[in-house]
C-alpha positions, 0 to 999 in steps of 0.5 A: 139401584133405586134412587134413595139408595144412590143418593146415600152412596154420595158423600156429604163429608166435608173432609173429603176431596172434592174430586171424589165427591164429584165423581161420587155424585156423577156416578153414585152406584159406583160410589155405593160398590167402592163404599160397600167394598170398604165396609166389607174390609173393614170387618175382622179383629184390627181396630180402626188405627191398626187399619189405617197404619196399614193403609198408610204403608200400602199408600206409601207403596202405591206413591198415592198422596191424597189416600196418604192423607186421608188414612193420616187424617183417620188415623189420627182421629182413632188415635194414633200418635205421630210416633205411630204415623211416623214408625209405619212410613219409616216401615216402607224404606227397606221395601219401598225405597228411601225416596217413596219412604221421604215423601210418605213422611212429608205427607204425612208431616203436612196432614199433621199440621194441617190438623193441628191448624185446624185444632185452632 
């Protein structure tokens, strides 16, 4: 990968983790696969909030909080309400369990403050 092009595989959003971004800027072809991976998911007929409803109960599952977050954060930016956030944690208890399926809800209720602070 040429340099211009590692370059443009490292983020720049500041929405994202800090973590991420280190890693990302400490390895940015692996950054550049990850983000073309992703780009690459995202094509078929689901929109974006479809997308991220669904990513969010695959996060439920898997127990992972910041990707919870973020799906939260995107999906809401593509318009989902939290009657929807709420319908795809509540769509994991029978499959996931009730303790996975409370704290996916908790996430998801601390992202939803979180932008409606910074709304403000």
């Amino acid at each position: 990968m040429a340099a211009d092009d590692a370059d443009a595989a490292v983020p720049d959003d500041a929405t994202l983790p800090k973590t991420f971004v280190r890693f990302a800027q400490r390895f940015p072809e692996l950054a550049a696969a990850h983000q073309a991976m992703g780009l690459a998911a995202d094509e078929g007929p689901l929109d974006k909030k479809a997308q991220h409803l669904i990513k969010i109960g695959i996060c439920l599952g898997a127990g992972l909080e910041s990707a919870m977050r973020s799906h939260t954060r995107r999906a809401i930016q593509a318009g989902a309400t939290e009657a929807e956030l709420e319908q795809a944690v509540m769509l994991g208890m029978t499959t996931c369990g009730f303790p996975r399926t409370v704290a996916a809800w908790a996430w998801v209720q601390e992202q939803l403050q979180r932008e409606a602070g910074a709304q403000q």
